[in-house]
C-alpha positions as CSV (number, residue, x, y, z in Angstrom):
1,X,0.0,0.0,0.0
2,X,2.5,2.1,0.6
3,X,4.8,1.8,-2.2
4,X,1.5,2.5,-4.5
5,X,1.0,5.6,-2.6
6,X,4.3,6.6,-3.1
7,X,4.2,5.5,-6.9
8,X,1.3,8.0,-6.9
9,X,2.9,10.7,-5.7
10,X,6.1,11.0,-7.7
11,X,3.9,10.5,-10.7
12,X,1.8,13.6,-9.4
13,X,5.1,15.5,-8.7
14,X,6.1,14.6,-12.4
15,X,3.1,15.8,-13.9
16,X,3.3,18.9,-12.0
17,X,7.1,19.4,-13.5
18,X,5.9,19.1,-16.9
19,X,2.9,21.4,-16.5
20,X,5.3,24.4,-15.1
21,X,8.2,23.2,-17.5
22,X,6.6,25.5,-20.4
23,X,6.3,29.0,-17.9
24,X,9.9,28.7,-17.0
25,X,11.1,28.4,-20.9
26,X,8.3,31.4,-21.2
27,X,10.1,33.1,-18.7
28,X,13.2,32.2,-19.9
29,X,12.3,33.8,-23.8
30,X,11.4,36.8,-22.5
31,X,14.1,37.5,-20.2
32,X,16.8,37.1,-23.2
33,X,14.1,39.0,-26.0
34,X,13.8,42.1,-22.9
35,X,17.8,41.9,-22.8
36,X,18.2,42.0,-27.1
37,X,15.5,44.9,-27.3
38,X,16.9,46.9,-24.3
39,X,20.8,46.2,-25.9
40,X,19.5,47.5,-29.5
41,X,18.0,50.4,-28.0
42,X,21.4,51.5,-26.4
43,X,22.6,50.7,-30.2
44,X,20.8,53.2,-31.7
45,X,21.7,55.9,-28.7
46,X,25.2,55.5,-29.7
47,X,24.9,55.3,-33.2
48,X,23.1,59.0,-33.8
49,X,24.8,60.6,-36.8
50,X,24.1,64.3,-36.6
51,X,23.9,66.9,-39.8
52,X,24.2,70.5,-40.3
53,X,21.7,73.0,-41.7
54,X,23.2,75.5,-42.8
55,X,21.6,79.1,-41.8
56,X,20.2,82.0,-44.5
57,X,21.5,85.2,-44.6
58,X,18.6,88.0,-44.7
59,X,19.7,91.8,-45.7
60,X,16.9,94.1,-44.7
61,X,17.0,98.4,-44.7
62,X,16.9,100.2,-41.4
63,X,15.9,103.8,-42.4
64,X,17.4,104.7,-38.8
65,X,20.6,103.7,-39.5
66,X,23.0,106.2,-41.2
67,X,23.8,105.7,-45.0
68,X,26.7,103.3,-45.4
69,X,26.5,101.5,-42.4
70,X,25.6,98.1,-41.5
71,X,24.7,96.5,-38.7
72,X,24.7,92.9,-37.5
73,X,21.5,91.7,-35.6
74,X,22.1,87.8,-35.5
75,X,24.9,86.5,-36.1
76,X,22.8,83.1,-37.6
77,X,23.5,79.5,-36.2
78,X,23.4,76.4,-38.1
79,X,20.7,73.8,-37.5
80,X,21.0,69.9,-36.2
81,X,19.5,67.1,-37.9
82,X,19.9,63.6,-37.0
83,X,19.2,59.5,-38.0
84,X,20.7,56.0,-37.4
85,X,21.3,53.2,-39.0
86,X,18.2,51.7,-38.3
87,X,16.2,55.1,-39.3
88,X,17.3,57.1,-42.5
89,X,14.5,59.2,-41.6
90,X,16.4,62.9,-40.3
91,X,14.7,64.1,-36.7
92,X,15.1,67.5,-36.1
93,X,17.2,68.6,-33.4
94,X,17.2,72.0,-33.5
95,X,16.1,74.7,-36.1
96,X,18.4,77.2,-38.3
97,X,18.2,80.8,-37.0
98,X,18.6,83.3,-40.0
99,X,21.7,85.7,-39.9
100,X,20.7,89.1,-40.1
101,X,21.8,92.2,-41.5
102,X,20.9,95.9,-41.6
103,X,22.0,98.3,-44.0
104,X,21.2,102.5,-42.9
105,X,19.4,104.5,-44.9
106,X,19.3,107.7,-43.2
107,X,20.6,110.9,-44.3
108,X,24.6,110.9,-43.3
109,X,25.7,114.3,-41.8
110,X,29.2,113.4,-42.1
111,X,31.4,110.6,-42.6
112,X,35.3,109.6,-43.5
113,X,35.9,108.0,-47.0
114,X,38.4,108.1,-50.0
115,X,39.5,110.1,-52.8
116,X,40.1,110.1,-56.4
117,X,40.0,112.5,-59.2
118,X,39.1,111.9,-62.9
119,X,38.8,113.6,-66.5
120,X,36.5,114.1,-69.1
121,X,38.8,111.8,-71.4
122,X,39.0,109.2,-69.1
123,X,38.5,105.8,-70.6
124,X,34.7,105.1,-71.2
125,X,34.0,108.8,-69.9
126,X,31.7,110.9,-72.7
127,X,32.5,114.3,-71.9
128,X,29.3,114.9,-69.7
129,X,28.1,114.2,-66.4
130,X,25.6,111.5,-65.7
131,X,23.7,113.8,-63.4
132,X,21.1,116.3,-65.0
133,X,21.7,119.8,-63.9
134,X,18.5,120.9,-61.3
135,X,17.4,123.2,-64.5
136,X,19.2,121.9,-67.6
137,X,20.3,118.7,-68.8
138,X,23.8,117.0,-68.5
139,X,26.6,119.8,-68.0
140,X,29.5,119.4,-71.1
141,X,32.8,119.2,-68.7
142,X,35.3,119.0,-71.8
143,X,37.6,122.2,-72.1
144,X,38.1,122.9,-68.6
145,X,34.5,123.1,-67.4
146,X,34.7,121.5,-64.1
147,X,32.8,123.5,-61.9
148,X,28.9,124.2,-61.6
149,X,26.9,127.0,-60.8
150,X,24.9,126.1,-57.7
151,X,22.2,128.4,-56.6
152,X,22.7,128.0,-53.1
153,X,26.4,127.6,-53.3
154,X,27.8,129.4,-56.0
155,X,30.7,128.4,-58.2
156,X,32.1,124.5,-57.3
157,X,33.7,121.9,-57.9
158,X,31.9,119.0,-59.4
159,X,32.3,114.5,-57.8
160,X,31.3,111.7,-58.5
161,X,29.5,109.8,-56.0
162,X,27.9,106.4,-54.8
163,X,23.8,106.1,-56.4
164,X,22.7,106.0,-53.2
165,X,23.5,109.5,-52.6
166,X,21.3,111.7,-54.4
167,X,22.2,114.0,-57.5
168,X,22.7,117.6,-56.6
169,X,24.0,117.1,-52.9
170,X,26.4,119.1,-51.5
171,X,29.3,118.0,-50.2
172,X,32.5,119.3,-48.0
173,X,35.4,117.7,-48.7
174,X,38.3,118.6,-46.3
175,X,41.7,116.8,-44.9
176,X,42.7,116.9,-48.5
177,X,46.5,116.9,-49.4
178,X,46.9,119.5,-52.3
179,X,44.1,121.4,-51.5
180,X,44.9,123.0,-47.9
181,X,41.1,124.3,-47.6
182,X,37.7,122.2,-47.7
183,X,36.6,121.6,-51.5
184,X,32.5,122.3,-51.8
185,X,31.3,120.1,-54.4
186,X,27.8,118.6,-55.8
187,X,27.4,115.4,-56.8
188,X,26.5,115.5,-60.6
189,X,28.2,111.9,-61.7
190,X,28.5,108.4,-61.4
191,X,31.2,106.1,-61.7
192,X,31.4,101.7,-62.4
193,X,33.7,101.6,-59.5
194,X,32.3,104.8,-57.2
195,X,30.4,103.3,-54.3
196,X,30.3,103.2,-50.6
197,X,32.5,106.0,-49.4
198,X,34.6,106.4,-52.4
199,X,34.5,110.0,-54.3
200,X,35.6,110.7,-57.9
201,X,36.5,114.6,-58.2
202,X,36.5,116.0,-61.6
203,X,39.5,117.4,-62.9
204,X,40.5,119.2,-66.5
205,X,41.8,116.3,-67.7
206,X,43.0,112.6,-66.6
207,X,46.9,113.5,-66.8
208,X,45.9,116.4,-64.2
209,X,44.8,113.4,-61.6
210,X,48.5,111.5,-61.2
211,X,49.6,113.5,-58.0
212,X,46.2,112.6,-56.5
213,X,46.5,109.1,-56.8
214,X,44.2,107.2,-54.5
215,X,44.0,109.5,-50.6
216,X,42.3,107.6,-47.3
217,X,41.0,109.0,-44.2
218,X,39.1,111.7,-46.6
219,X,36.3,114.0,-44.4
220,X,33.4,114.8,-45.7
221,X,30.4,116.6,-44.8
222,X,27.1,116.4,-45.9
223,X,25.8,120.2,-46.6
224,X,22.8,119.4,-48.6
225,X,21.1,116.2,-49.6
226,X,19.8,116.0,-52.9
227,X,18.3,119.4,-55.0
């Protein structure tokens, strides 16, 4: 009797082996699948590859801002772009801020600049000014005639100046070598290479402009803007 009873009990302890045997390899699988996914997640952590966007460059006028001067309001920083290995897709990590720029406008009372002189036979010049007089056409400056009759001003000299500043301005120009007091001239011409700061002043001819040359550190004062 007893050796059927204990017969009958390791049979029952068998069959309760083999009924937990399948939740142990259960647990088992998910331990080592919880271990892969948690080990490929640290995989892609690592593996980031990070891009560059670059930043635009926006020019905009301040009408505040003095006339030839720029100012810097952002310098601009690139953006961040990311993917893996796994995921070509790019993730945005951080946006592009737009370097910007501002460029015066405003009437300039006086600034410093340069200084060259030119002739009505320079090469590509026709023999009259760009500029038309406030009550005439384009002044003839062949034979001498480099100076214009100004209402306001009288008898001066006659420059060449940046488009942005206006035809029939008047303009001081002093600290001058050859010319030990301030020049008054209007601006009655252009010029391919006459921007910014840079002055042309007329002259009789273009031999008459070797001992000018190119002068710096040039003063000039704005007297009147425009007619």
């Amino acid at each position: 009797m007893k050796f059927k009873l204990s017969q009958t009990s390791g049979m029952l302890i068998k069959i309760l082996i083999m009924s937990l045997l399948p939740v142990f390899l259960l647990a088992s699988e998910a331990s080592s699948y919880d271990y892969i996914a948690d080990d490929i997640n640290r995989e892609k952590t690592v593996n980031l590859i990070y891009s560059y966007i670059d930043f635009n460059t926006v020019e905009r006028i301040n009408t505040k801002l003095p006339l030839f001067t720029t100012k810097v309001v952002s310098e601009g920083e690139r953006g961040i772009i990311a993917t893996t290995k796994y995921n070509h897709e790019p993730v945005l990590i951080k946006e592009p801020q737009d370097r910007i720029i501002e460029f015066g406008k405003a009437n300039p009372k006086s600034f410093t600049g340069a200084l060259t002189g030119y002739g009505p036979d320079c090469i590509g010049c026709g023999g009259r000014v760009s500029c038309n007089s406030k009550n005439s056409g384009r002044q003839d400056v062949r034979n001498g005639n480099i100076y214009y009759n100004d209402e306001e001003y009288g008898k001066i000299r006659i420059v060449a100046a940046d488009k942005n500043i206006p035809c029939g301005t008047i303009i001081e120009i002093s600290n001058f070598i050859f010319e030990p007091d301030p020049v008054i001239a209007v601006v009655l011409d252009r010029g391919g290479v006459i921007n910014g700061t840079l002055f042309d002043l007329l002259y009789p001819s273009e031999k008459d402009t070797t001992k000018i040359g190119y002068q710096r550190n040039i003063k000039y004062k704005i007297l009147r803007w425009g007619w």
